[in-house]
Structures are given as C-alpha cells and as structure tokens.
DSSP file (Angstrom, degrees, kcal/mol; ACC not computed):
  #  RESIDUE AA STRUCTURE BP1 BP2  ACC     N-H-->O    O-->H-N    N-H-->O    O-->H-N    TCO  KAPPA ALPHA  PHI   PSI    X-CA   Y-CA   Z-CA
    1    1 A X              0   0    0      0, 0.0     2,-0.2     0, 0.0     0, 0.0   0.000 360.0 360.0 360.0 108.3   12.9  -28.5  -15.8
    2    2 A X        -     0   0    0    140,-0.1     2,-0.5   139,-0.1   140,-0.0  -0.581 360.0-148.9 -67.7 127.5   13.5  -24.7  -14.8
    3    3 A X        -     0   0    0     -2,-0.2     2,-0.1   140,-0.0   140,-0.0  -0.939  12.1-130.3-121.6 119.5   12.4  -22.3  -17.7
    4    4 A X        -     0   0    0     -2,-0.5     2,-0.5     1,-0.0   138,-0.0  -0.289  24.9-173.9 -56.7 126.9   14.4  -18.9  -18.0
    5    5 A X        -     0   0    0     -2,-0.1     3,-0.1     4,-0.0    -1,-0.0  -0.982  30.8-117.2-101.4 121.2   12.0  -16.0  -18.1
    6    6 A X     >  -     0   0    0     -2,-0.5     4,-3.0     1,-0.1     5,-0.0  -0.345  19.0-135.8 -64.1 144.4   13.7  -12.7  -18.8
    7    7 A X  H  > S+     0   0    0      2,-0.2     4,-2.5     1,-0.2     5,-0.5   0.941 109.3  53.6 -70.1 -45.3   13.1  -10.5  -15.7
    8    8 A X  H  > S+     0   0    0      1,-0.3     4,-0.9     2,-0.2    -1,-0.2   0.748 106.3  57.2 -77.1  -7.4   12.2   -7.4  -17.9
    9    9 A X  H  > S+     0   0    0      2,-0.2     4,-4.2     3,-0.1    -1,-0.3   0.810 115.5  41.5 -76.1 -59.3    9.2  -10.0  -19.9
   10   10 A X  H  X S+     0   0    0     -4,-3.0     4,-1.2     1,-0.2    -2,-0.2   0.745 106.8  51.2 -92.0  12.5    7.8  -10.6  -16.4
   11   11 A X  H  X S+     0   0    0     -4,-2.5     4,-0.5     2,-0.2    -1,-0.2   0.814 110.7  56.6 -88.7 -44.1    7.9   -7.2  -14.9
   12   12 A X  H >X S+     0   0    0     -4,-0.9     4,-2.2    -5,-0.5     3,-0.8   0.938 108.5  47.4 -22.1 -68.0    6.1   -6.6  -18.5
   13   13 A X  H >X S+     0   0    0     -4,-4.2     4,-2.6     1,-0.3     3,-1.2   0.994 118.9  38.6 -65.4 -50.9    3.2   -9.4  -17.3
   14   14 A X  H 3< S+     0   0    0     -4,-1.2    -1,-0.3     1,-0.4    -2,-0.2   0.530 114.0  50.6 -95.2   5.3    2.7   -7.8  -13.8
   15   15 A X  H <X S+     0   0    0     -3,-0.8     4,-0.5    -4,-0.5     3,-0.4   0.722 112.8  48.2 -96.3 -32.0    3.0   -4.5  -15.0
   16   16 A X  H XX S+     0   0    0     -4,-2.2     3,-1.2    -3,-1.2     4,-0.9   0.890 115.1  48.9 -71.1 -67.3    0.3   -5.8  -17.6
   17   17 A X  H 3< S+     0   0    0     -4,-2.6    -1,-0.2     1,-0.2    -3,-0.2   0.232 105.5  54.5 -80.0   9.2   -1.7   -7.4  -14.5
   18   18 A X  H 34 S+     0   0    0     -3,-0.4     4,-0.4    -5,-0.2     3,-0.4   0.482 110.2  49.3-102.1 -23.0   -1.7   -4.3  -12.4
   19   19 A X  H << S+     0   0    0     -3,-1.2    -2,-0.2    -4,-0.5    -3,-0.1   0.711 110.5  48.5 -96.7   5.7   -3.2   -2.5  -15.1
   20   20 A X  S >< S+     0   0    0     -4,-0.9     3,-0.6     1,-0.1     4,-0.3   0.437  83.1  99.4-106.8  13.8   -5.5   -4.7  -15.5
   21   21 A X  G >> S+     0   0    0     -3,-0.4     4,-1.1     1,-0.2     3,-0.7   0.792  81.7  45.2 -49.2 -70.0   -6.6   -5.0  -12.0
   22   22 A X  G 34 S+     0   0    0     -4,-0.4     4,-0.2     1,-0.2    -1,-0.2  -0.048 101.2  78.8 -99.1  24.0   -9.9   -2.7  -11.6
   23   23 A X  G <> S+     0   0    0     -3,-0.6     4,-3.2     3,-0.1     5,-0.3   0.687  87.9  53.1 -89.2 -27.2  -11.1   -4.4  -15.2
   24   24 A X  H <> S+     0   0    0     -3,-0.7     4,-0.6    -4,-0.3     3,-0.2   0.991 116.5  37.0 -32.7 -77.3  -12.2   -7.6  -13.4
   25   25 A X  H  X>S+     0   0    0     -4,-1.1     5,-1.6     1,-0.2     4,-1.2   0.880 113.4  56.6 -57.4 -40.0  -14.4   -5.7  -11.0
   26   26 A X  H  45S+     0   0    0     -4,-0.2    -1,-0.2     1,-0.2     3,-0.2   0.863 105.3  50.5 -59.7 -42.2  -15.5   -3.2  -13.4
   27   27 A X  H  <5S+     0   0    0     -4,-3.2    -1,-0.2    -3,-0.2    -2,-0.2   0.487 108.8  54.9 -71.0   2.7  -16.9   -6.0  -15.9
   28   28 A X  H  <5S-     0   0    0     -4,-0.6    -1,-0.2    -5,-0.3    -2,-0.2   0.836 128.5 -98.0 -93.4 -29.6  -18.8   -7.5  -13.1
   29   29 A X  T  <5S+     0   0    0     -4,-1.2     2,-0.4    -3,-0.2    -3,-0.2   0.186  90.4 106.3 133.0 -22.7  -20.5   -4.3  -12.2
   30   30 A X      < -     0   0    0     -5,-1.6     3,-0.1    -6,-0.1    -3,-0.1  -0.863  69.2-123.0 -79.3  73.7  -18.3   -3.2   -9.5
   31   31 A X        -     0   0    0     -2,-0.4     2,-0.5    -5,-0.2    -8,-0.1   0.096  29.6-127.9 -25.5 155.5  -15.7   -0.5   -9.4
   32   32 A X        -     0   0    0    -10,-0.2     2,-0.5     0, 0.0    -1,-0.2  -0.992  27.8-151.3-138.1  93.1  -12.5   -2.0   -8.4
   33   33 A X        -     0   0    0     -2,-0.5     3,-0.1    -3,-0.1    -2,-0.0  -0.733  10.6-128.9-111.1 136.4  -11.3    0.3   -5.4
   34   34 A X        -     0   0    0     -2,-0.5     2,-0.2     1,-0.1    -1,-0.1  -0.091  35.9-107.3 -63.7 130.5   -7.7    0.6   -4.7
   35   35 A X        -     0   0    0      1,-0.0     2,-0.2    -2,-0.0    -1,-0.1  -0.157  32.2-144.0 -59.0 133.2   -7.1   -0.1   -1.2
   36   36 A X        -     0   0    0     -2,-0.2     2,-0.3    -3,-0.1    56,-0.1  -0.694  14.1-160.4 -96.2 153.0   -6.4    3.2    0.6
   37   37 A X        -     0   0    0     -2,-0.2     2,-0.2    54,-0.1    54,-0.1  -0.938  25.0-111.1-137.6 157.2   -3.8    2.9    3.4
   38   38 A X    >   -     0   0    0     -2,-0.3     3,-1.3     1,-0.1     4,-0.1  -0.490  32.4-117.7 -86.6 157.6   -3.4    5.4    6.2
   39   39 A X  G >  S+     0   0    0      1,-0.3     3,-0.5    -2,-0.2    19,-0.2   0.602 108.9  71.5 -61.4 -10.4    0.2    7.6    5.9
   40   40 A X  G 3  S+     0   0    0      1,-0.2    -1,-0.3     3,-0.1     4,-0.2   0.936  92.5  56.2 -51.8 -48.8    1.4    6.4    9.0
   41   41 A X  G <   +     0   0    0     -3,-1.3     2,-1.1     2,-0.1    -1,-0.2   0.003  69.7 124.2 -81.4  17.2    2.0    2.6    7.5
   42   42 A X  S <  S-     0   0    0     -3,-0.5    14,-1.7     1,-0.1     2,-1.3  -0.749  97.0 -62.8-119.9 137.3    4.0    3.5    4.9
   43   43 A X  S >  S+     0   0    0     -2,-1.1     3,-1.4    12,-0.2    12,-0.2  -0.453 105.5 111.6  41.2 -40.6    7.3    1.6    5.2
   44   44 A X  T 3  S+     0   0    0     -2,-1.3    10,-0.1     1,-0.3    11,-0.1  -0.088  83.1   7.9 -50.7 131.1    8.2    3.3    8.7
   45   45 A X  T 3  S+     0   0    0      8,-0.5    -1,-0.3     1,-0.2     8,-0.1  -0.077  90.5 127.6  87.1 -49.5    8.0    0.9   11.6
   46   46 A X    <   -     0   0    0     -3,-1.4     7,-2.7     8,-0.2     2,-0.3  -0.197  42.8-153.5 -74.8 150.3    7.6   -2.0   10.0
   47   47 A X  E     -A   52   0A   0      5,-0.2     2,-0.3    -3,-0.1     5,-0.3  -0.939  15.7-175.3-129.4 162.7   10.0   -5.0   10.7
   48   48 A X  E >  S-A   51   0A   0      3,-3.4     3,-4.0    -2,-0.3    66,-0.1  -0.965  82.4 -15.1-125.2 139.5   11.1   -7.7    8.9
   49   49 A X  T 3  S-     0   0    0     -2,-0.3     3,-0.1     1,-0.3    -1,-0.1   0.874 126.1 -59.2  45.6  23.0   13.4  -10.5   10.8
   50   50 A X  T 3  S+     0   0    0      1,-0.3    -1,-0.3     0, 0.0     2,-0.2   0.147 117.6 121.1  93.7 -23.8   13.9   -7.8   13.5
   51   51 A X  E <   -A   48   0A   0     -3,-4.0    -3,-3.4     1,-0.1     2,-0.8  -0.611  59.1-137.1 -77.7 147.2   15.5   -5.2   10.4
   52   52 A X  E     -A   47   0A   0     -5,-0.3    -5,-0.2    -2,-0.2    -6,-0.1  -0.852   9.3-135.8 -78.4 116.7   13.3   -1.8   10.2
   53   53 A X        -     0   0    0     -7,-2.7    -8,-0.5    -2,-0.8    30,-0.1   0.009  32.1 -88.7 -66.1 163.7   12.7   -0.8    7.0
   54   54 A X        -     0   0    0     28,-0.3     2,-0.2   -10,-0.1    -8,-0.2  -0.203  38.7-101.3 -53.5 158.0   13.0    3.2    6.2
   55   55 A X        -     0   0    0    -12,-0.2   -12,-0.2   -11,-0.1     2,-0.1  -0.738  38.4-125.3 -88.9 142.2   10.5    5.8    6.5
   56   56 A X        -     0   0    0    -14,-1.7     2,-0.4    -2,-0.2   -12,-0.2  -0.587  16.2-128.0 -82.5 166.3    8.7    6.9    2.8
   57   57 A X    >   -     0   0    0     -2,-0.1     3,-0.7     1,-0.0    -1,-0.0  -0.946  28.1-178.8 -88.4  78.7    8.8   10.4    2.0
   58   58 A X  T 3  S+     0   0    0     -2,-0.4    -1,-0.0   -19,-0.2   -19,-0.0   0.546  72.6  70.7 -32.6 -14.9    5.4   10.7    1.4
   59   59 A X  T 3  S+     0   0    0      2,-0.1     2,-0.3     0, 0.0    -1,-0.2   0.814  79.4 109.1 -79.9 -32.8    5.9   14.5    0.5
   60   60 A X  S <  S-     0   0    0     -3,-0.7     5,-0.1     4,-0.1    -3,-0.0  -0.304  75.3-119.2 -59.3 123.6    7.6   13.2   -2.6
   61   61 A X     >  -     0   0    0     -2,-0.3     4,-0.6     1,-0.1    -2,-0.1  -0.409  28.2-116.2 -54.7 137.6    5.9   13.6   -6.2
   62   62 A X  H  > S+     0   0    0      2,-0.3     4,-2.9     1,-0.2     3,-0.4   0.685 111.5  57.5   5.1 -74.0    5.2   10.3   -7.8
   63   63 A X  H  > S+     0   0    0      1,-0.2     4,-2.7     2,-0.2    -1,-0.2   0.971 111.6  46.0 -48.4 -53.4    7.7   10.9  -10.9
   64   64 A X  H  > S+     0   0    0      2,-0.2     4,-1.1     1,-0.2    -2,-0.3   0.777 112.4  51.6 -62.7  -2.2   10.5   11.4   -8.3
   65   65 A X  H >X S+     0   0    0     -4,-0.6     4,-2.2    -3,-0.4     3,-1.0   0.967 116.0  44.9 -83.0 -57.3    9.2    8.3   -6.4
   66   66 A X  H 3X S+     0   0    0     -4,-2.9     4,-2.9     1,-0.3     5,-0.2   0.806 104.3  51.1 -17.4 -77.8    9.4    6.7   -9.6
   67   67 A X  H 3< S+     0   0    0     -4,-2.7     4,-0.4     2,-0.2    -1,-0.3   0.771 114.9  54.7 -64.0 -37.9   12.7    7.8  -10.9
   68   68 A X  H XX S+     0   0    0     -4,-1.1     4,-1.8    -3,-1.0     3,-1.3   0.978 107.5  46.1 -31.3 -83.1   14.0    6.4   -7.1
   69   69 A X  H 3X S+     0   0    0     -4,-2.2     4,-3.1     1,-0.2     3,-0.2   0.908 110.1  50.5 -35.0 -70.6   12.6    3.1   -7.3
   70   70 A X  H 3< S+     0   0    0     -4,-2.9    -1,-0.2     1,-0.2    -2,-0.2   0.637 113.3  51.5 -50.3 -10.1   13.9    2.4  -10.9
   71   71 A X  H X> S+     0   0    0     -3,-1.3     3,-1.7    -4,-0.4     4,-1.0   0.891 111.9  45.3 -87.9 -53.0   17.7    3.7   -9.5
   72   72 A X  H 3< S+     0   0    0     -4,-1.8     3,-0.3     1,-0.2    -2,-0.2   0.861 113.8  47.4 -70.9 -29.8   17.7    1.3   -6.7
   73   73 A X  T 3< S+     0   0    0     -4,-3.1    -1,-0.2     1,-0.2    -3,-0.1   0.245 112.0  45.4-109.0  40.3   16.6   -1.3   -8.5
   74   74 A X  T <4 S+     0   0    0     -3,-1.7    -1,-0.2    -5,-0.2    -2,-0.2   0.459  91.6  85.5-107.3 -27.2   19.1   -0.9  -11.5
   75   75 A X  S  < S-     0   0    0     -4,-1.0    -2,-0.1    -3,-0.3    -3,-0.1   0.445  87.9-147.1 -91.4 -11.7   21.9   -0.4   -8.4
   76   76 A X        +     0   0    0      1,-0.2    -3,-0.1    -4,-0.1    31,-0.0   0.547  52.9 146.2  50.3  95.3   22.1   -5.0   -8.5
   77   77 A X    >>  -     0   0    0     -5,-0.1     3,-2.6    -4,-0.0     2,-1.9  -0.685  65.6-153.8  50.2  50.1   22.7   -4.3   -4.9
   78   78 A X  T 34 S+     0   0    0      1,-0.3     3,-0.3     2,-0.2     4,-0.2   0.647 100.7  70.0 -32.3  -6.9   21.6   -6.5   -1.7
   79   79 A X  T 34 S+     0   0    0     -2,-1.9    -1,-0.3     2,-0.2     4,-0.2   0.112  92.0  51.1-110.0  -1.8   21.7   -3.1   -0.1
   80   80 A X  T <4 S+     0   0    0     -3,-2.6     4,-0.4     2,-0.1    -2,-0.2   0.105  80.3  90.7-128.3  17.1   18.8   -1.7   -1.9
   81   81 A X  S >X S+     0   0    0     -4,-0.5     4,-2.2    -3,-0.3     3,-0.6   0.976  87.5  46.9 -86.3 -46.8   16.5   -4.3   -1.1
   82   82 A X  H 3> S+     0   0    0      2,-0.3     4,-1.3     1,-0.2   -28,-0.3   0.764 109.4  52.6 -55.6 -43.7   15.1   -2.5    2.4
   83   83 A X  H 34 S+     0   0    0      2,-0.2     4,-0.5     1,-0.2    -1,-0.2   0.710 113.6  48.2 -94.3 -27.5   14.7    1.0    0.8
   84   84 A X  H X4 S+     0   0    0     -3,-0.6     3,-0.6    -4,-0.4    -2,-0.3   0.851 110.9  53.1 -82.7 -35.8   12.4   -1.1   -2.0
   85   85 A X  H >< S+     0   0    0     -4,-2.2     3,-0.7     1,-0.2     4,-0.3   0.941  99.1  56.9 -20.9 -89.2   10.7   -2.7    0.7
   86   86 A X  T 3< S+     0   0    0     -4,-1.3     3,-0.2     1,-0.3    -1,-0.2   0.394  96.8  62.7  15.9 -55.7    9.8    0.3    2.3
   87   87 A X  T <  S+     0   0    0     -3,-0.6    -1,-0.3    -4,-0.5    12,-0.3  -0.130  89.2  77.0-100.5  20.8    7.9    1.6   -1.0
   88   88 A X  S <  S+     0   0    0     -3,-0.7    -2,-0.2    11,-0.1    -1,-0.2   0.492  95.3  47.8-102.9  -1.4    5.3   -1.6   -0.7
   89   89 A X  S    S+     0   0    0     -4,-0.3    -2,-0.2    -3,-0.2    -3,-0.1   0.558  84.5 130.9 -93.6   2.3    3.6    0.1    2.0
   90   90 A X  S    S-     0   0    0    -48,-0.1   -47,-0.1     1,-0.1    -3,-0.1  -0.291  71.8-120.2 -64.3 142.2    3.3    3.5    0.1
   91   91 A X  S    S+     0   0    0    -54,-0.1     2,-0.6   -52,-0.1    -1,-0.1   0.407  93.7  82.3 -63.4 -22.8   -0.2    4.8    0.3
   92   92 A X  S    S-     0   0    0      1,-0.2     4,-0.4   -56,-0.1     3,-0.2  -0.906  70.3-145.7-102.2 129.2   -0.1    4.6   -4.0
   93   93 A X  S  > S+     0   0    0     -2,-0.6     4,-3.5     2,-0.2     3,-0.2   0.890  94.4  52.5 -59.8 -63.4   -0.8    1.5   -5.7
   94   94 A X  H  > S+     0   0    0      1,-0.2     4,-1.0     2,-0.2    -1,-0.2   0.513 103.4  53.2 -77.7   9.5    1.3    2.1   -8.2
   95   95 A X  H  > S+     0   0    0     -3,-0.2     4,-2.3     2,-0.2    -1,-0.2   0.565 105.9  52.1 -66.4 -40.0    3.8    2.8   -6.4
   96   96 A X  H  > S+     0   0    0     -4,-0.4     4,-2.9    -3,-0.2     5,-0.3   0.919 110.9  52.4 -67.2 -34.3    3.5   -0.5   -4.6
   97   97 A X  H >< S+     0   0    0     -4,-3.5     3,-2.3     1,-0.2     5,-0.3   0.666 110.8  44.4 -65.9 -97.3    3.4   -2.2   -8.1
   98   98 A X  H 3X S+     0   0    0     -4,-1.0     4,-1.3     1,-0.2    -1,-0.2   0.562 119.5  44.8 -25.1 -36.7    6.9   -0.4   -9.3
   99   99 A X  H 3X S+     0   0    0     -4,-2.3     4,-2.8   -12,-0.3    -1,-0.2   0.998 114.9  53.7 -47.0 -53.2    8.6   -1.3   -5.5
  100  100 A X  H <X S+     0   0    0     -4,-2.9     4,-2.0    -3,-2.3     3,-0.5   0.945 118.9  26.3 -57.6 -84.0    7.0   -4.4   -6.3
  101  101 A X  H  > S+     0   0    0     -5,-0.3     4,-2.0    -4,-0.3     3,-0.3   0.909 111.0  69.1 -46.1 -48.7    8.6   -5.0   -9.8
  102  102 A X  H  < S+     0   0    0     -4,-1.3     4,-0.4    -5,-0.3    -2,-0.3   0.891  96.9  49.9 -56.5 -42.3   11.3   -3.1   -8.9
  103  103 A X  H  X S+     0   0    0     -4,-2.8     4,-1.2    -3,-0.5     5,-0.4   0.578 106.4  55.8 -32.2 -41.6   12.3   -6.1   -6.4
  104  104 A X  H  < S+     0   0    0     -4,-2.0    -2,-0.2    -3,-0.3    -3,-0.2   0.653 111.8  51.2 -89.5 -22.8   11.9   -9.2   -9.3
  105  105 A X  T  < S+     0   0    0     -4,-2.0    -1,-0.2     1,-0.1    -2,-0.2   0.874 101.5  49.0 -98.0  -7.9   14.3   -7.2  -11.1
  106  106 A X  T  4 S-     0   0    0     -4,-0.4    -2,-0.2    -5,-0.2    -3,-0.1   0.921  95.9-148.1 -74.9 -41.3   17.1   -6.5   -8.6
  107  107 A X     <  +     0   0    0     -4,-1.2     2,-1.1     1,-0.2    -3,-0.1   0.758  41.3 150.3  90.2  14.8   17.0  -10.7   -7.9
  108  108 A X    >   -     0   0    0     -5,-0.4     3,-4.6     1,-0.2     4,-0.3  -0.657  39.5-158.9 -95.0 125.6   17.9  -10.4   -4.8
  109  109 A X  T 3  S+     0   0    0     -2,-1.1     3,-0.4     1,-0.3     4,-0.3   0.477  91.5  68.9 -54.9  -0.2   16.4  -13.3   -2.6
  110  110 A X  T 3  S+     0   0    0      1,-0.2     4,-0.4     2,-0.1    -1,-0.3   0.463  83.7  72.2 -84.7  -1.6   16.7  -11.4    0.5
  111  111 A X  S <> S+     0   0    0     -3,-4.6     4,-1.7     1,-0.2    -2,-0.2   0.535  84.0  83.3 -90.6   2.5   13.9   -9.3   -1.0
  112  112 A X  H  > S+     0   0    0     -3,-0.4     4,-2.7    -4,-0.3    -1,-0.2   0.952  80.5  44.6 -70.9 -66.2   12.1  -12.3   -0.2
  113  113 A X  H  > S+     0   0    0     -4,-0.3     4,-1.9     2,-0.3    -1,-0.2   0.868 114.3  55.8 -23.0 -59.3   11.0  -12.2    3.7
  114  114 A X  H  > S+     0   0    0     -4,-0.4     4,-1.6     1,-0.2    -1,-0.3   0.758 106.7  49.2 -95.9 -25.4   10.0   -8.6    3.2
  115  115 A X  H  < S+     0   0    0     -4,-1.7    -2,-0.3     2,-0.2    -1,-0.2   0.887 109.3  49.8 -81.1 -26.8    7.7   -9.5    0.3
  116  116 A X  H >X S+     0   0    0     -4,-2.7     4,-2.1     1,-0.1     3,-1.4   0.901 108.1  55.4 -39.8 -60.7    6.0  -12.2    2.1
  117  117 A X  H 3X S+     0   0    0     -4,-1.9     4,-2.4     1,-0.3     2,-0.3   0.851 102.6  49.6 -70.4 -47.7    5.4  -10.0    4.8
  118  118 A X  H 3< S+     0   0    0     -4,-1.6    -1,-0.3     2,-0.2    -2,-0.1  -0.005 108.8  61.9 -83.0  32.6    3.6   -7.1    2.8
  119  119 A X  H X4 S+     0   0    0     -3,-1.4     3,-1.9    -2,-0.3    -2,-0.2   0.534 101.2  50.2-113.3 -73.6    1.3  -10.0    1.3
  120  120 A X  H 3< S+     0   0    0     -4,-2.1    -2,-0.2     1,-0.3    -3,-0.2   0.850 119.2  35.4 -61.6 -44.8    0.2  -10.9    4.4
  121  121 A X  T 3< S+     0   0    0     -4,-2.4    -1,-0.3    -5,-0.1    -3,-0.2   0.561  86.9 109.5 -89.3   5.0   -0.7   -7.4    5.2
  122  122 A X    <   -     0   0    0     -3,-1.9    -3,-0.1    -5,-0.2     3,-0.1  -0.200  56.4-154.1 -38.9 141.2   -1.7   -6.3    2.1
  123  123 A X  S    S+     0   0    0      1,-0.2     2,-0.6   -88,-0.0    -1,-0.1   0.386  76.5  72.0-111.9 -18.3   -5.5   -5.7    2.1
  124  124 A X     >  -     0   0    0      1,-0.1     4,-1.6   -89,-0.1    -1,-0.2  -0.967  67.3-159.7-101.3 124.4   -6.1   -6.2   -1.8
  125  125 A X  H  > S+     0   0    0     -2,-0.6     4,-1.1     2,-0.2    -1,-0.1   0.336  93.6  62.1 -68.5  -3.9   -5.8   -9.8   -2.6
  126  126 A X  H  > S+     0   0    0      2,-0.2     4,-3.3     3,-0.1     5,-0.4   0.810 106.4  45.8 -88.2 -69.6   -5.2   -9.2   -5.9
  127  127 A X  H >> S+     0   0    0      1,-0.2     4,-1.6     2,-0.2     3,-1.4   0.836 115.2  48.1 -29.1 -85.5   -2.0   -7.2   -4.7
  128  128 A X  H >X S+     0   0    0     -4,-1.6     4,-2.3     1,-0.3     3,-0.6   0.807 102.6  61.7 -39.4 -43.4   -0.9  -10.1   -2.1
  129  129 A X  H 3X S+     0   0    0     -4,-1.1     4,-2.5     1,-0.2     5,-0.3   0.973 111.4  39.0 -51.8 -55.3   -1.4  -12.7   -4.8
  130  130 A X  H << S+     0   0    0     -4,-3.3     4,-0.4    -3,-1.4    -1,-0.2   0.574 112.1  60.0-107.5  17.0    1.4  -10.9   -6.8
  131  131 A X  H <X S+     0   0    0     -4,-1.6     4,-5.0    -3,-0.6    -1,-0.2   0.797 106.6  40.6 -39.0 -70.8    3.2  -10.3   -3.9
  132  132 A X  H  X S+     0   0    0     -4,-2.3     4,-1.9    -5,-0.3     5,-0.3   0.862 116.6  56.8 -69.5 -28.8    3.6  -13.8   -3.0
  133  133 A X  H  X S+     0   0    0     -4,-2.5     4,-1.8    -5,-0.3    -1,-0.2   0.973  99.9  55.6 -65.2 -45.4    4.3  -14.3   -6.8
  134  134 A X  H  > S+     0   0    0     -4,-0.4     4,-0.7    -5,-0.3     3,-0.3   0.947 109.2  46.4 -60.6 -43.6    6.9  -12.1   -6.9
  135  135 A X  H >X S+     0   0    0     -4,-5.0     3,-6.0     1,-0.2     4,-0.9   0.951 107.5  58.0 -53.3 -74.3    8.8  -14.1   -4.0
  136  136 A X  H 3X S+     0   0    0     -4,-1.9     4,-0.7     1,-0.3    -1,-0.2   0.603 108.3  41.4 -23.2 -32.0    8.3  -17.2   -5.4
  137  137 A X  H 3< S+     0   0    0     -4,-1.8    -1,-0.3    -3,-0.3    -2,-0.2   0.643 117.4  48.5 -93.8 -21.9   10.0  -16.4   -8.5
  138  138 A X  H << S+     0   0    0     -3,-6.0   -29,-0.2    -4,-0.7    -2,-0.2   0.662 111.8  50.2 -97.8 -23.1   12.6  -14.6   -6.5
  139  139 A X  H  < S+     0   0    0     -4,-0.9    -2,-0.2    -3,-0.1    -1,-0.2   0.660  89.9 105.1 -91.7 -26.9   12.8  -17.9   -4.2
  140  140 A X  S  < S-     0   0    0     -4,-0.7     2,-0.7    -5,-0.4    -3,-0.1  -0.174  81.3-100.0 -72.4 160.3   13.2  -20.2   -7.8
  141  141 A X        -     0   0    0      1,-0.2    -1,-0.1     3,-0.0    -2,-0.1  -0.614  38.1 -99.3 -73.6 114.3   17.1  -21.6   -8.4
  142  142 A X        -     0   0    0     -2,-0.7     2,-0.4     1,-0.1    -1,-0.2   0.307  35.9-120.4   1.6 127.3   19.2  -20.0  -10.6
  143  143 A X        -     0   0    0   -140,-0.0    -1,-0.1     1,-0.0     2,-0.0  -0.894  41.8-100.8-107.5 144.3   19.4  -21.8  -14.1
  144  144 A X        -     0   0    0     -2,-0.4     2,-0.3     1,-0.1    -3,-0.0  -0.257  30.2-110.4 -72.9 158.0   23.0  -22.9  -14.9
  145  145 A X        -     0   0    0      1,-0.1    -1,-0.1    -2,-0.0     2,-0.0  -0.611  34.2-140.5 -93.4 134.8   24.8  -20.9  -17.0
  146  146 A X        -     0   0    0     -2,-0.3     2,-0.5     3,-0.0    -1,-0.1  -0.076  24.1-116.2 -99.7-176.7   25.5  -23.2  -20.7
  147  147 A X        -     0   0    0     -2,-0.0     2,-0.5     3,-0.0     3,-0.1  -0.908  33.6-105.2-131.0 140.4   29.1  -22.8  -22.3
  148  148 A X        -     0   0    0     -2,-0.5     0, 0.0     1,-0.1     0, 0.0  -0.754  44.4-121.3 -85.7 112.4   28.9  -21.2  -25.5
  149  149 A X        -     0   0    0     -2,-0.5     2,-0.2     1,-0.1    -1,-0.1   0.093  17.6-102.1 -36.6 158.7   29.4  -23.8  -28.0
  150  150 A X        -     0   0    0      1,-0.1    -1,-0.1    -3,-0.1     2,-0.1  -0.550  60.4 -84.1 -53.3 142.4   31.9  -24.1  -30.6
  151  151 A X        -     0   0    0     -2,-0.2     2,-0.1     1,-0.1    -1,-0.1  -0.327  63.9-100.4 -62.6 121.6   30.2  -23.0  -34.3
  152  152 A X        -     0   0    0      1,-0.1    -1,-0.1    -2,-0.1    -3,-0.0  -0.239  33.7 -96.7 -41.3 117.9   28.5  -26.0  -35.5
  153  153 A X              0   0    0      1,-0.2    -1,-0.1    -2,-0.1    -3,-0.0  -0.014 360.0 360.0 -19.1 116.3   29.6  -28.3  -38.0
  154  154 A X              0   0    0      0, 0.0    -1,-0.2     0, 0.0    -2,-0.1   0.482 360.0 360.0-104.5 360.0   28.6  -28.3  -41.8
C-alpha cells in the first residue's frame, strides 16, 4: 500500500528537520557545527552520469539564491533539475536544505542520481541521511490517479 503525502507536508517535515538539526547536539552538550565547505566545490565540476552540473554564483545574496531555487523548482521542468543540483554543494546549509527541498518538490526522478551523489559526499550525516531520503521518496511509484465518483446514493 503506497500512501500519498503531499509534497508541500514533507518539504514542511524536512524543513522542520533541518531546523532542528544543531538541537540534537546542543542538548548533548555539543554545538552542532554546520559543515563548512571550501568555495571551490560548490556545484562546479562535479559530474553526475558524465553531465556537469553549473557553476554557483557564490557572489549572490542568499534571498536572491533563494528566490532562484523556489523559481526553478516551481518551473515542473526535467530541465531544472541540474541548476538544483548544483545548489547542494553551496557552501550554505541552508541553501543546501532549500536545493534540497526544492528537488522533492519538482518530482523529477532524474533528480535522483544527483542526490545520491551529494549524500555520499556530504560530510554531515545528518544532511546525507536526508539526502538519500529525499531520493527515495523521489524514487517511490506514482499512486494511480482514482476517478472521481459519481455523488453518492441516499
């Protein structure tokens, strides 16, 4: 039995579990420190299946990074899956999380490969873990579509 989850309910939970990320460590005793990457690594270079993703504009403010992501991955597009890629290797965390999200909601299963891949090289596990989550869910079958009934009998 496949259970529909509305996309915009689990972009909710993992937006919910990114912010709740550095409370784990903090109630242990431990600051919870975001993994820093150096500026080279982000999206430039990397290949997936031979494609290179795009170079980030690192020079770009945050809100316009922002305002990007949430365009390309409103755009339902197989063509905006590489440029979302691209922004999980951004040097900002929450940046990776919105690429991240931003990917389970475009649906496309090609986004799949490239999210795998920035799990494995992810250095927070907490990040790769909802990396890998986010393929799976991207990987699960389509639930058939119901015919809308005729108005019930009284």
């Amino acid at each position: 039995m496949v259970i529909a989850v509305p996309v915009t309910l689990l972009v909710r939970k993992l937006s919910k579990m990114d912010a709740n990320a550095g409370s784990s460590g903090a109630e242990a005793g431990a600051a919870a420190k975001p993994a820093v990457r150096p500026p080279s690594s982000a999206g430039s270079g990397k290949k997936v299946n031979g494609d290179e993703l795009p170079a980030v504009d690192l020079s770009k403010d945050k809100e316009q990074v922002q305002a990007e992501i949430a365009d390309l991955s409103t755009q339902y597009d197989a063509s905006a899956v590489k440029p979302l890629a691209a922004y999980l290797y951004h040097t900002d965390p929450e940046i990776r999380a919105s690429a991240r999200n931003g990917l389970i909601q475009l649906g496309e299963a090609g986004a799949v490969p490239y999210l795998r891949k920035a799990a494995k090289e992810e250095l927070d596990p907490h990040e790769a873990k909802q990396l890998l989550e986010a393929a799976e869910f991207l990987e699960l079958p389509p639930e058939p579509l119901k015919p809308k009934s005729a108005k019930p009998k009284q």
